[in-house]
C-alpha positions as CSV (number, residue, x, y, z in Angstrom):
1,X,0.0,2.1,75.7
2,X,2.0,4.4,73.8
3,X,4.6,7.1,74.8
4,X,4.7,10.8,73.5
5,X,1.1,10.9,75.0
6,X,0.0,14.1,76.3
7,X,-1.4,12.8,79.9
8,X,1.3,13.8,82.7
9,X,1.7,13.0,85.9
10,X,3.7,15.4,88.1
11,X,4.6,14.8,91.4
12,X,6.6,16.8,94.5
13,X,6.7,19.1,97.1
14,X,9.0,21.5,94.8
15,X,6.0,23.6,92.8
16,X,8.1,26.6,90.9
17,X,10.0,23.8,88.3
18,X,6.3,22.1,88.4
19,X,4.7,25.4,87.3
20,X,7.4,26.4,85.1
21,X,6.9,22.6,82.6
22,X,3.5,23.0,82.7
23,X,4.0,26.6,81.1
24,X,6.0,25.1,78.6
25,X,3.5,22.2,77.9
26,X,0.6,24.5,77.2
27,X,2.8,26.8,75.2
28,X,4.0,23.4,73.2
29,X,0.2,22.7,72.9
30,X,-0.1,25.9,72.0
31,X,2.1,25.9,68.9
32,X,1.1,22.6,68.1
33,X,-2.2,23.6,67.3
34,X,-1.6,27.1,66.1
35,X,-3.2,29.0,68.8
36,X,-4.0,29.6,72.5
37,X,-5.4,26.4,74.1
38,X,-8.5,26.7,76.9
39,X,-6.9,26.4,80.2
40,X,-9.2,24.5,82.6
41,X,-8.1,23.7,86.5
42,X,-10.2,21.2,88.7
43,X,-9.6,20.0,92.6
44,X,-10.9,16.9,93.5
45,X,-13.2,17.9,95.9
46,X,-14.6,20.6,94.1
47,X,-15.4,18.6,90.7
48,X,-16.6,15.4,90.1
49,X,-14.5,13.4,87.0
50,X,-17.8,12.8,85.6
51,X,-18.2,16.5,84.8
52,X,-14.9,16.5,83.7
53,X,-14.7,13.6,81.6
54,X,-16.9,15.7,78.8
55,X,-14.9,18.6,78.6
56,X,-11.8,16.0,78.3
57,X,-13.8,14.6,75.3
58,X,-15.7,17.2,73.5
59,X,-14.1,19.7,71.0
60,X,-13.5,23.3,71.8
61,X,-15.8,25.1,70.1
62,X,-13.6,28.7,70.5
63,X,-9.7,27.2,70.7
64,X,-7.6,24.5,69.0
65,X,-7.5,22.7,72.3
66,X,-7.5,22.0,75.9
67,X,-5.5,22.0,78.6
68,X,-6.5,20.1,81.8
69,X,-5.0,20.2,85.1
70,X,-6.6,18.3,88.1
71,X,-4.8,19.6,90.9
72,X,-4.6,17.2,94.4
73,X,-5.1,14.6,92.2
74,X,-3.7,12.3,95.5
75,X,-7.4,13.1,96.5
76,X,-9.2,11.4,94.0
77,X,-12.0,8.9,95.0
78,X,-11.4,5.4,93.4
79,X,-14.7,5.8,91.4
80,X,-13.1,8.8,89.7
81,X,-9.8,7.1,89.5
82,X,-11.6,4.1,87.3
83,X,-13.5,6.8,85.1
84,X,-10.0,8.9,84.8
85,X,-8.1,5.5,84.1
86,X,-11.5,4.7,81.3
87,X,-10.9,8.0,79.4
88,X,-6.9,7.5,79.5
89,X,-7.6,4.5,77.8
90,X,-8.3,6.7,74.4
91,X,-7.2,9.9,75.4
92,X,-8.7,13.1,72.6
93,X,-5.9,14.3,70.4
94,X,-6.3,17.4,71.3
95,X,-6.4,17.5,74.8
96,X,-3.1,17.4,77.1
97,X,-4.1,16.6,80.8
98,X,-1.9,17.4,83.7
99,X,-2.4,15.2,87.5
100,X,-0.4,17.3,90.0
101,X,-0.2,16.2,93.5
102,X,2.4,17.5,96.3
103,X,2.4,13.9,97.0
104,X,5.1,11.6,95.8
105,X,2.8,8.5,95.3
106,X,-0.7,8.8,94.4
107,X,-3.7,5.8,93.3
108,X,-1.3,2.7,92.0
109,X,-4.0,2.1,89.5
110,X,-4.1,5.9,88.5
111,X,-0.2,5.9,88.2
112,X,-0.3,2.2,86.1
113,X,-2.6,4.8,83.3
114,X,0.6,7.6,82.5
115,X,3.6,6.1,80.9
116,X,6.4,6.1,82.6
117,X,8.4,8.3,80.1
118,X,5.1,11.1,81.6
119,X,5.7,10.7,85.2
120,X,8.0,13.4,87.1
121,X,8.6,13.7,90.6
122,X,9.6,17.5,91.2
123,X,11.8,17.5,94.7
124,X,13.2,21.1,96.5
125,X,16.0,21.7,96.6
């Protein structure tokens, strides 16, 4: 696996700081590829990763690239985990995907799929 990927992993009760670095990864993402990124947000038990998984994949057809947040991520069945974990394998270039959860720990297997370097744990102060 290598680092510098654009797959995070945010964890923590403390969601302003959380908020605030996912700002500055889509407006990283943004200059990166020279113009606004689509911004897509999906709950766990709204969205099934198998409709997800496509958008992760496929090209924007009307921006540079994606951003991808699955929110509650702490939620996520283990079938959706495995699929998640699948496309993590060989992540799309132009794609950064966020996991936020509350929680400090989420799926093992899930974590075991973000480098290290991508995992944050945001605490209150």
């Amino acid at each position: 696996m290598t680092e510098n990927r654009n797959e995070y992993l945010l964890l923590g009760p403390e969601t302003g700081e959380k908020n605030e670095f996912m700002k500055r990864l889509k407006k990283n993402l943004g200059e990166k590829h020279n113009g606004e990124p689509d911004e897509y947000v999906f709950y766990p038990y709204d969205t099934e990763m198998s409709e997800v998984i496509p958008i992760l994949r496929n090209i924007s057809l009307f921006a540079p690239a994606k951003f991808v947040i699955i929110k509650s991520c702490h939620d996520l069945k283990k079938k959706d985990t495995a699929l998640l974990c699948e496309y993590l394998k060989t992540p799309a270039d132009d794609t950064v995907l966020v996991l936020v959860s509350d929680n400090t720990r989420v799926d093992p297997s899930l974590e075991k799929c973000i480098p290290p370097s991508n995992r944050k744990i945001f605490w209150e102060m």
